[in-house]
N, C-alpha and C positions, 0 to 999 in steps of 0.2 A: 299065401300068407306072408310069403318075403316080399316083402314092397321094395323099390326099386331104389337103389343107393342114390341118393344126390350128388351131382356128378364132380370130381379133385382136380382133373387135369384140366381146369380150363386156360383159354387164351390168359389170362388173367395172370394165374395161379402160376403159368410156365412162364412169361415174361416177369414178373415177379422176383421169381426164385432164379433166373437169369441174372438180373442184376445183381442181387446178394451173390452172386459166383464171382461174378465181377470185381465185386470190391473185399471180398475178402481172400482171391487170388491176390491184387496189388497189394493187398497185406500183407500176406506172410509169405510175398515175391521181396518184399523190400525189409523184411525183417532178415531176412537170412544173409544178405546185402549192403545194408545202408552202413553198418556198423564198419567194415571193412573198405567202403567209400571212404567213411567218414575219414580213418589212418591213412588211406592212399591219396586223397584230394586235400585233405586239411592239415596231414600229419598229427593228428588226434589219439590222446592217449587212450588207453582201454577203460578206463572211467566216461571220461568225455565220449569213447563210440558206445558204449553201453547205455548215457543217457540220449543219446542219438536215437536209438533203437526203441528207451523205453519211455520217453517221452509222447510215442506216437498214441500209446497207451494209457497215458493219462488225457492225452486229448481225447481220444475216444470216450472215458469215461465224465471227463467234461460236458462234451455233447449231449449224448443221453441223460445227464442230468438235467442240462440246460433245456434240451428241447420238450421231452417226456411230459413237464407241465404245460406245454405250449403246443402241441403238434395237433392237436382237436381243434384249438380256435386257427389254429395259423390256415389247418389243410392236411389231411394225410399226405393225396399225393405230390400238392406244392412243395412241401416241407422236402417231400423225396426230390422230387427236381430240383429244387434251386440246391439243395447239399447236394447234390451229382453236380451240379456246375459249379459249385464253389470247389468241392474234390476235384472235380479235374481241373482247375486252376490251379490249384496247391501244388496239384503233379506236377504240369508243366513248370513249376517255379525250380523244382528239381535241376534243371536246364542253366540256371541263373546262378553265379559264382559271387556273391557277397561275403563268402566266409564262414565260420562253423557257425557262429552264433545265429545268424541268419537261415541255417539248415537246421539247427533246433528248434526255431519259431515257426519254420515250415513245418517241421515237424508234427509240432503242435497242433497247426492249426488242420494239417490233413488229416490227423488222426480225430479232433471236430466234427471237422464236415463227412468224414466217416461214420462215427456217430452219429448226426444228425440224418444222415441216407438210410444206413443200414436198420435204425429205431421206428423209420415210417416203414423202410420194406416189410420189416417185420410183424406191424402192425396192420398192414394193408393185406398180407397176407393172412397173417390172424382173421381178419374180417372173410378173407374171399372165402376162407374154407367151412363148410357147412357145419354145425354144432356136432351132428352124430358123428362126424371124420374127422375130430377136431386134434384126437391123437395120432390118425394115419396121415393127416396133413402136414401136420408139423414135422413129423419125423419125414418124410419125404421133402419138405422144406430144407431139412437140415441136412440134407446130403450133399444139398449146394456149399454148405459150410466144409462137410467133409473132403468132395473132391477139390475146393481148390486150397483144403487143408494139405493135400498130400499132390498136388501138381503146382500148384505156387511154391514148395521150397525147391521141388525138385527141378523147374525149369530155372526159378533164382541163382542155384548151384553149378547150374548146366552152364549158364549163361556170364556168371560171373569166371568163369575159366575159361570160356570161348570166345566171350563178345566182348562187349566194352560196356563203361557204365552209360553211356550215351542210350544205346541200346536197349537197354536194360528200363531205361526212363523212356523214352520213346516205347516200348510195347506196355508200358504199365499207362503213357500218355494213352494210346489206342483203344484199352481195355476200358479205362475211364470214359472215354466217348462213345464207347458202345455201350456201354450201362446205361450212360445219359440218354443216349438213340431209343434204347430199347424201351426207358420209363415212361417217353410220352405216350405211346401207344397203350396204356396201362390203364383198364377203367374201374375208379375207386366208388362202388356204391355210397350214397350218400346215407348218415347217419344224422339222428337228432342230435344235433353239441346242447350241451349241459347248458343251464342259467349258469348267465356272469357276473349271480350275486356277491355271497358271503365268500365262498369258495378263493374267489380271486383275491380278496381283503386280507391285508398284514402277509404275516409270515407262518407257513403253516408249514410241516414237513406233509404235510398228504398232498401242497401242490408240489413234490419233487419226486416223489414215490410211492407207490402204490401200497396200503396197509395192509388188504387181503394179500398181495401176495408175496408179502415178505416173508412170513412162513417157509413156505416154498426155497424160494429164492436164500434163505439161511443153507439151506440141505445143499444145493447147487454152490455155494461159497466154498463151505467145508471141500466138497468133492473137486470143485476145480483147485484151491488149495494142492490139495495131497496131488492132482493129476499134471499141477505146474512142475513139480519133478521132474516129471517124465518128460515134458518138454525141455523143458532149461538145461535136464542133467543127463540126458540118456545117452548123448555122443562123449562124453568125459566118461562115463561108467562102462561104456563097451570098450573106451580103450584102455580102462583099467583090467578089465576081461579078456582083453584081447578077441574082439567079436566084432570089428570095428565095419568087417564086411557084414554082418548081419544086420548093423546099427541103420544101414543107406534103406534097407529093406523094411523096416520097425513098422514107420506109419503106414506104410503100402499096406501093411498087415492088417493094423491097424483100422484103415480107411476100408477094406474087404471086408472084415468083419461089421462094420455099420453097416454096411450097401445088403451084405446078405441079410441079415438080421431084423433092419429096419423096417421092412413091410411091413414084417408078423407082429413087432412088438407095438407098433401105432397101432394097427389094427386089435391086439389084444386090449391097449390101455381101453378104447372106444366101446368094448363090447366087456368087458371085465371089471377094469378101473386101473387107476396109474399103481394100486399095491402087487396087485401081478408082474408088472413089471419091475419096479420099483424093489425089495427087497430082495429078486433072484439078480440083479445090477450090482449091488450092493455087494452080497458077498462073489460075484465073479470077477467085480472089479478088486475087493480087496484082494482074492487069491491071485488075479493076476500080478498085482505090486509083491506078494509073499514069493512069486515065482520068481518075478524079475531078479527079487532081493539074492535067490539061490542061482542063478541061472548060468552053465557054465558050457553052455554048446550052444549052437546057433538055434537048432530047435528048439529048445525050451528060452529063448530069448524071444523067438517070436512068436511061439507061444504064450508070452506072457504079453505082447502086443496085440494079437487076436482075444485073447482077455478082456485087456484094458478096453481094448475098443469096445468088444459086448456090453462090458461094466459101465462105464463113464459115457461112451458114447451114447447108448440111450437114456443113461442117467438125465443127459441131457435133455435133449428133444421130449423126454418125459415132465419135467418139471417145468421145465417152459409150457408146454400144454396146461399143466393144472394150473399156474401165474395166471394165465388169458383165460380161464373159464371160469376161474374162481371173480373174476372180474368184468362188473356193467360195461356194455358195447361201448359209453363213451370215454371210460376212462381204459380199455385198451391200449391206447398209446403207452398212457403213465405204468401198465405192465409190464410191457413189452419192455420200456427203459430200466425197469427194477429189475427184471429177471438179468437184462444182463449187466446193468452196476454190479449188481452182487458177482455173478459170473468173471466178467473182467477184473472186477477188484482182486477174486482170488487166484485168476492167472497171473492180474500184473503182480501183486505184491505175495505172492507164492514165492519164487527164486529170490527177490531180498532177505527175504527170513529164511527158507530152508538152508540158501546159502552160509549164514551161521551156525545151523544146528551140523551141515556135513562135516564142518573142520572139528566137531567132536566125534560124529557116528562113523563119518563114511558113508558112502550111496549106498552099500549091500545092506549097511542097518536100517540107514534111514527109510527104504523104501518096506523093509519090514516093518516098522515102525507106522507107517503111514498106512500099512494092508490094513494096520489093528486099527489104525482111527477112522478107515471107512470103513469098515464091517461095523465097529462103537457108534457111526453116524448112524447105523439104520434102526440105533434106538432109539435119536431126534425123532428122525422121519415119523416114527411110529405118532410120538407127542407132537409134534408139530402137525402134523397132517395125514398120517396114515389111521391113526385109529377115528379120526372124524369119517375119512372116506370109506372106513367101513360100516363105521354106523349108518351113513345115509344109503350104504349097499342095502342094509340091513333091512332099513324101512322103505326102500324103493322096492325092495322083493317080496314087503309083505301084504 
């Protein structure tokens, strides 16, 4: 009666999810970096490294806006190669001493052509993975995000106290050519592209984002919001705690918690629906920010890292699943770039705003503060998208 699973791990699906390592390793290798380049090579004040740093970020969201209408008539995998050759152009510019001004516009344009790569992979691999695995895919997709969420800072750290910044841009140059290496090999089934009637005509916001899956993608805003915190603020907050040795360990926890987790809970959205996952995220991510807010031993700090990570890290790879399913094979792309506008938006412009609200709370409130507004999102979720997908439970089981 069990018929035979369609098979995840192909040639495909594994060089795929290779490159997305790749480039989002020289991510956040060069976030944790660039910014203290920027003071030691330009003498650049902490305004100016800070827009160094967050600059990369608006280009990325650039990208995905700019390509998302565009990556179905351009080409999936095109799209993907030529933004791997222009990224690793950008990198090597790295090399090239014109000045601050000129390392911002690099800036810019890497974090672009980052978007433009990372928005086909995403979508290239949306397609490879078979409909009934389309939650154990993605979440296995996104472990490429996680590990070299948690070995891009640590080797950045590593490297910015031992090697030089030469170095430093030469292994991020390396990494980029093996992305690129790896993409040609990559075979993109062919899809019918949409008429390039009405669609293409004037100004519409549906050619820049996808309407089904804004929904979605509002839930994912909210949640990376509140989880930009923890990125931007958790090394200032351990050292107000004095926990400063437990802070180096956070995301290791963190990234462990996804890698254990993630099998069962893709496989659950697939066989279940994304509310099973989806609302027990919800309040384990909130309680782990309630934890964080108390946390006053190393245990219970990285306790509240193995949290977070259960909470938000599936949060993730869950929503981006419902984004791409809730949406026709051709306009996937345009998903793919909406799930993560929304996504990116609320990382990059999280730390601007919370950063005013801490000079009144403090971290230990604020992050209490933020437990209550994501546990309060998962009565969004519910209007947005959780009580539809039960209905069509409903009527699929009867």
């Amino acid at each position: 009666m069990n018929k035979t699973k369609p098979p995840l791990w192909t040639k495909d699906f594994i060089l795929t999810s290779s490159v997305n390592f790749f480039l989002v390793l020289i991510f956040y290798l060069l976030m944790v970096t660039i910014a203290v380049y920027a003071v030691d090579a330009y003498d650049a004040s902490t305004s100016e490294a800070g827009l160094v740093t967050g600059i990369f970020i608006i280009g990325v969201l650039a990208g995905r806006l700019l390509i998302g209408r565009f990556l179905d008539r351009i080409g999936r995998k095109r799209t993907m190669v030529v933004g791997l050759i222009l990224f690793t152009l950008t990198t090597f510019f790295y090399f090239l001493d014109f000045g601050l001004p000129f390392l911002m516009f690099n800036r810019f344009l890497h974090g672009m052509m980052l978007g433009f790569a990372a928005t086909a992979a995403g979508t290239i691999v949306a397609q490879i993975i078979p409909m009934s695995r389309k939650g154990e895919g993605i979440g296995y997709y996104s472990l490429s995000n996680t590990l070299a969420t948690a070995i891009g800072p640590f080797i950045g750290l590593y490297m910015n106290q031992n090697s030089s910044y030469e170095m430093i841009f030469a292994l991020c140059l390396a990494c980029g050519v093996a992305s690129l290496s790896i993409s040609l090999f990559v075979t993109v089934p062919t899809i019918e592209a949409p008429p390039a009637g009405e669609e293409m005509k004037g100004f519409k916001l549906a050619q820049y984002v996808e309407p089904k899956a804004v929904p979605i993608t509002l839930v994912i805003f909210i949640a990376a919001f509140c989880y930009a915190s923890v990125l931007s603020f958790i090394s200032f907050y351990a050292v107000e705690r004095d926990l400063v040795q437990a802070a180096s360990f956070f995301f290791i926890v963190y990234s462990i918690a996804i890698l254990i987790s993630r099998p069962f809970t893709g496989r659950l959205m697939d066989v279940k629906g994304a509310n099973y996952v989806m609302y027990p995220a919800f309040f384990i991510f909130a309680a782990g920010l309630l934890l964080l807010s108390t946390a006053e031993s190393t245990s219970m700090f990285l306790l509240a890292g193995f949290l977070i990570g259960l909470g938000f890290g599936n949060m993730q790879s869950t929503t981006q699943a419902v984004a791409i399913k809730m949406t026709p094979p051709h306009r996937m792309g345009l998903a793919t770039s909406t799930f993560f506008i929304f996504m990116d938006a609320g990382l990059g412009f999280g730390p601007y705003l919370l950063g005013f609200i801490i000079s009144f709370t403090g971290y230990s409130l604020l992050y209490a503060i933020l437990g209550g507004v994501v546990a309060a999102a998962s009565i969004l979720y519910y209007f947005l998208h959780g009580r539809k997908e039960r209905r069509d439970n409903r009527l699929a089981s009867a």
